[in-house]
Backbone as a printed PyTorch tensor [residue, N CA C, xyz], in Angstrom:
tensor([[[  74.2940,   63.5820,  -95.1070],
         [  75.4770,   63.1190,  -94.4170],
         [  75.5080,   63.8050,  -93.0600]],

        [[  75.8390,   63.0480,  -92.5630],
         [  75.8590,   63.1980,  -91.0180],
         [  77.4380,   63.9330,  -90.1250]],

        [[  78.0350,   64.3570,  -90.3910],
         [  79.4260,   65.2420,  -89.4400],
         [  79.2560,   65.3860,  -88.4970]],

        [[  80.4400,   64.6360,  -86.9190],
         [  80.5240,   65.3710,  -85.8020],
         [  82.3940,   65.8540,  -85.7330]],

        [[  82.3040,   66.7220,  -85.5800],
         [  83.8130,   66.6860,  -85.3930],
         [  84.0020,   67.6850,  -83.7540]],

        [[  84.8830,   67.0030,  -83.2390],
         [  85.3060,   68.4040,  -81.6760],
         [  86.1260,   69.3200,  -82.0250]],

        [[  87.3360,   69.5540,  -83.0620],
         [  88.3800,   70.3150,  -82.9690],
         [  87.5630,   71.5740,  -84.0220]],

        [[  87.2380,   72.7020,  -83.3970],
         [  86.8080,   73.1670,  -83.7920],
         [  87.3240,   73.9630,  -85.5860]],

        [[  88.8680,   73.9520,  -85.5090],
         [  89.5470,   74.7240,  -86.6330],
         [  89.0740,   73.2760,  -87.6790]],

        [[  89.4490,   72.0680,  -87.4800],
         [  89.5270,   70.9250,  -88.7490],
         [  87.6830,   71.5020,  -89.1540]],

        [[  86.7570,   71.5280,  -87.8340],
         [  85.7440,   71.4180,  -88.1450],
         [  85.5760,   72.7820,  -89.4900]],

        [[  85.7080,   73.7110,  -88.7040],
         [  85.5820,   74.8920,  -89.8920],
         [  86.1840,   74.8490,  -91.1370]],

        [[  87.6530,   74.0320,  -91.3770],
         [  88.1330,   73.6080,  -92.5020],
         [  87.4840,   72.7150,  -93.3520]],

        [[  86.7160,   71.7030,  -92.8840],
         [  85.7380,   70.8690,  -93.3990],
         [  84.7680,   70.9790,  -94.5900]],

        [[  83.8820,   71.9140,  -92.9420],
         [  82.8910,   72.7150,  -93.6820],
         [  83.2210,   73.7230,  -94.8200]],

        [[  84.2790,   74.6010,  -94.9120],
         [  84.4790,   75.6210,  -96.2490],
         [  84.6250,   74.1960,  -97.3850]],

        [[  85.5370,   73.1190,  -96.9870],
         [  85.8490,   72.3410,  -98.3640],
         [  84.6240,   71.9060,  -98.9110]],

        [[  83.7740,   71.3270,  -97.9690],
         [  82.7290,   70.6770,  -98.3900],
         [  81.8170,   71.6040,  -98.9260]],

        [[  81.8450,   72.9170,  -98.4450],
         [  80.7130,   74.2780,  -99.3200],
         [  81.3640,   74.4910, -100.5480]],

        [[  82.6140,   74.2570, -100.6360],
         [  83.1600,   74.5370, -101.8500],
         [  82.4400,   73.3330, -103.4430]],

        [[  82.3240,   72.3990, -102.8500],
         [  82.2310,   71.4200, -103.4710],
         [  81.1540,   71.1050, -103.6060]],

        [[  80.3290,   71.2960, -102.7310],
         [  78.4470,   70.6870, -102.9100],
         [  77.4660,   71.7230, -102.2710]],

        [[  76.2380,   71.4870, -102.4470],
         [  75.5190,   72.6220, -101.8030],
         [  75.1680,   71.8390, -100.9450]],

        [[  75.0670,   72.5550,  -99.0980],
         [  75.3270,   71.8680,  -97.9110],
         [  74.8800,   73.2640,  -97.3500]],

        [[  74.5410,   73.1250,  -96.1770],
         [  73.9360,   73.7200,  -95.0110],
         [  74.5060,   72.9610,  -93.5270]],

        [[  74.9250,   74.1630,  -93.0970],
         [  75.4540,   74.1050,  -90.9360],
         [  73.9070,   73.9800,  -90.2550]],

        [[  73.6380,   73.0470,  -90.0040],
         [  72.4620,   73.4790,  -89.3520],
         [  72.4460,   73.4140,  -87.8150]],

        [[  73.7420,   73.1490,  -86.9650],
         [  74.4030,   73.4180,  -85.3460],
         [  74.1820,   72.2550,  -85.0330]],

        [[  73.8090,   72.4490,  -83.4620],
         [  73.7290,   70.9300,  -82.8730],
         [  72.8430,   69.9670,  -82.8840]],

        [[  73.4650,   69.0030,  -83.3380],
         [  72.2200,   67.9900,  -83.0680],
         [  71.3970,   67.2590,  -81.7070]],

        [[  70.2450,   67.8420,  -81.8880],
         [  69.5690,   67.4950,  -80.9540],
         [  68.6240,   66.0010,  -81.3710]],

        [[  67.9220,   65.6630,  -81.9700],
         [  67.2730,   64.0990,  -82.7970],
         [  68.1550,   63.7160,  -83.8360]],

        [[  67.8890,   62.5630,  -83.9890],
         [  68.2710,   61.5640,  -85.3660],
         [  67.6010,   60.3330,  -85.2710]],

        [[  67.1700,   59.7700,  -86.1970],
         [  66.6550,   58.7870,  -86.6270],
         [  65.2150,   58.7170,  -84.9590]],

        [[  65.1230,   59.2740,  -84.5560],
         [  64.1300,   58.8780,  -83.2120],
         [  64.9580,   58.9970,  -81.7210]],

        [[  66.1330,   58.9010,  -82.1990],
         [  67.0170,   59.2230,  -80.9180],
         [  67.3280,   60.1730,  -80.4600]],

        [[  67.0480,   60.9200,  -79.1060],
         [  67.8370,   62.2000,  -78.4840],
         [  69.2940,   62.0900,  -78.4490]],

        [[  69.8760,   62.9360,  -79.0500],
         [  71.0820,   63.1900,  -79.0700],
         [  71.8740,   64.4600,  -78.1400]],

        [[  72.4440,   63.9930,  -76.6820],
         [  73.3620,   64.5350,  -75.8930],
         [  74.4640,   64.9090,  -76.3820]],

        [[  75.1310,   65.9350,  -76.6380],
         [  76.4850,   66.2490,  -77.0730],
         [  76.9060,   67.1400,  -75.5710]],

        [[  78.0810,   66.4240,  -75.2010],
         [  78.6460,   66.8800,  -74.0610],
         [  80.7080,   67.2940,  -74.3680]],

        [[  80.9190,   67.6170,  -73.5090],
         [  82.6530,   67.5810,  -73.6420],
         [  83.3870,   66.2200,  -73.9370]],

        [[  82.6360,   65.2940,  -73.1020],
         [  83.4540,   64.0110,  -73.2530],
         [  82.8360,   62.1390,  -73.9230]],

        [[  82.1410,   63.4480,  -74.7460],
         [  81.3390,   62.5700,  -75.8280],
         [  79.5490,   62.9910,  -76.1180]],

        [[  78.9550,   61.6530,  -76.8980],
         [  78.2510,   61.9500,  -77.4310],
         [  77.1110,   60.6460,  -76.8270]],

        [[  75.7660,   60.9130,  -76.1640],
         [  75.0650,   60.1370,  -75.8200],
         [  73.5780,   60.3640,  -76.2410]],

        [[  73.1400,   58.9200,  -76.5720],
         [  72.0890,   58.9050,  -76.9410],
         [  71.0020,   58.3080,  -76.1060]],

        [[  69.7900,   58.8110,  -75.9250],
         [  68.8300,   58.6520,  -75.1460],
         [  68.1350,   57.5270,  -75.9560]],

        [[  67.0360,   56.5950,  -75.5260],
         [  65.6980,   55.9980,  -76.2370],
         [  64.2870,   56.3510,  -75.4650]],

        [[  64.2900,   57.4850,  -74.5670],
         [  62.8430,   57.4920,  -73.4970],
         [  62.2580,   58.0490,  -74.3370]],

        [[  62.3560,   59.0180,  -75.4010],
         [  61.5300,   59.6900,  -75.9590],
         [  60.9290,   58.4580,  -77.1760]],

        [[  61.8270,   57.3820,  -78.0390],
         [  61.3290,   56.5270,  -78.5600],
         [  60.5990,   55.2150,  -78.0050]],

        [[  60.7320,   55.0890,  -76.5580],
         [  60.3350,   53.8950,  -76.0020],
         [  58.9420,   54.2940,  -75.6120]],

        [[  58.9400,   55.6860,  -75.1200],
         [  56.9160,   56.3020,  -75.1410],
         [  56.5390,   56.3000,  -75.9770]],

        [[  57.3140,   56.3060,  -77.3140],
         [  56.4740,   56.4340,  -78.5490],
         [  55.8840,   55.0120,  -78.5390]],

        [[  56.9770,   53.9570,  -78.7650],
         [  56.5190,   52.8290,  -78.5930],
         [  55.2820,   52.0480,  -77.5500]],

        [[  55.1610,   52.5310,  -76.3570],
         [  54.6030,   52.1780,  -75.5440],
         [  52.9950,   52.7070,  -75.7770]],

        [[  53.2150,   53.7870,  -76.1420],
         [  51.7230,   54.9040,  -77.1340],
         [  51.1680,   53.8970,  -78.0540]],

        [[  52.5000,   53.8470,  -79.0030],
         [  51.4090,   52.8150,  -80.0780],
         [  51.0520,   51.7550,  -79.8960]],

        [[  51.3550,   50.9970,  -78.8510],
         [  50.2260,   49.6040,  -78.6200],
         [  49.3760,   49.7490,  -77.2300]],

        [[  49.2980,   51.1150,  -76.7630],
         [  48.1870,   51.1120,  -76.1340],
         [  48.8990,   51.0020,  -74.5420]],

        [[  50.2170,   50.5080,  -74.5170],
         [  50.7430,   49.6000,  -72.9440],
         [  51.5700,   50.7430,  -71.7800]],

        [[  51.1300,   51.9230,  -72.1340],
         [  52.0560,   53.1310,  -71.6000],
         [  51.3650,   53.0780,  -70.2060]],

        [[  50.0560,   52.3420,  -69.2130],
         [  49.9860,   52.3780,  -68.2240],
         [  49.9310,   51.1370,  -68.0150]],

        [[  50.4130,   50.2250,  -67.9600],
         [  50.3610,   49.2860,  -68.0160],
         [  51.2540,   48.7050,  -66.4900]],

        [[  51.1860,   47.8640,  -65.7830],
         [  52.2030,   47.3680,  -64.5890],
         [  52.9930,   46.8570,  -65.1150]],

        [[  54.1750,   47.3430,  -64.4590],
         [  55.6960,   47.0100,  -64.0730],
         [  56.0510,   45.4520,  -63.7200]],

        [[  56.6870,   44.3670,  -64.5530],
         [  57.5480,   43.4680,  -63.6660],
         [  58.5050,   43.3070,  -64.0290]],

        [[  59.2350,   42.6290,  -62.9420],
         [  60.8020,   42.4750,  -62.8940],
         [  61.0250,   40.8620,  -63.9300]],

        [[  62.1300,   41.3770,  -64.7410],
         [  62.7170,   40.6000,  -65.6200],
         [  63.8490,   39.6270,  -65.0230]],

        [[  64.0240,   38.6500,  -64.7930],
         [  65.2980,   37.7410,  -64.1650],
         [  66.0380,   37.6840,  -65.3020]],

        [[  67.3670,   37.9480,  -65.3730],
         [  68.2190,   37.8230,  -65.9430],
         [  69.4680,   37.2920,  -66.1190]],

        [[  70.0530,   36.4160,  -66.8710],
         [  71.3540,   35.8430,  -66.3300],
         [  72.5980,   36.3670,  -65.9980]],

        [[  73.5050,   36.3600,  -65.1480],
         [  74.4640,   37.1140,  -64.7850],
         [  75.7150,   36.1240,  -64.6150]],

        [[  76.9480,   37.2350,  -64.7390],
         [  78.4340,   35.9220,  -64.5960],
         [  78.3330,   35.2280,  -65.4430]],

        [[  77.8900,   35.0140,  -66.6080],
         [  77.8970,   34.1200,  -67.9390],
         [  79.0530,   32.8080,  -67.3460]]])
């Protein structure tokens, strides 16, 4: 299970209930999950994909590959 909480007192209240109840480990901030970099800042929580999109780009070989521009629709 996954927990983010900001208020630090609920957070510490949490955690004792939940040690009370199951065997669980604090293991601090999260930095990865599932392949994603995980930013934890003051005014939220952001997730990166550059570190999964090189992975991607690695496994089929296309990591030097040339650049083009995508046209896209805009103003729906």
């Amino acid at each position: 299970m996954l927990m983010t909480l900001y208020v630090v007192q609920l957070s510490e209240q949490f955690v004792a209930t939940m040690q009370g109840e199951f065997e669980m480990a604090v293991v601090g901030e999260l930095n990865f999950f599932l392949g994603l970099q995980v930013k934890q800042v003051e005014h939220g929580i952001f997730l990166c994909l550059a570190k999964y999109c090189m992975e991607l780009l690695n496994k089929f070989n296309i990591e030097n590959c040339k650049e083009a521009s995508t046209l896209i629709a805009t103003g729906c």
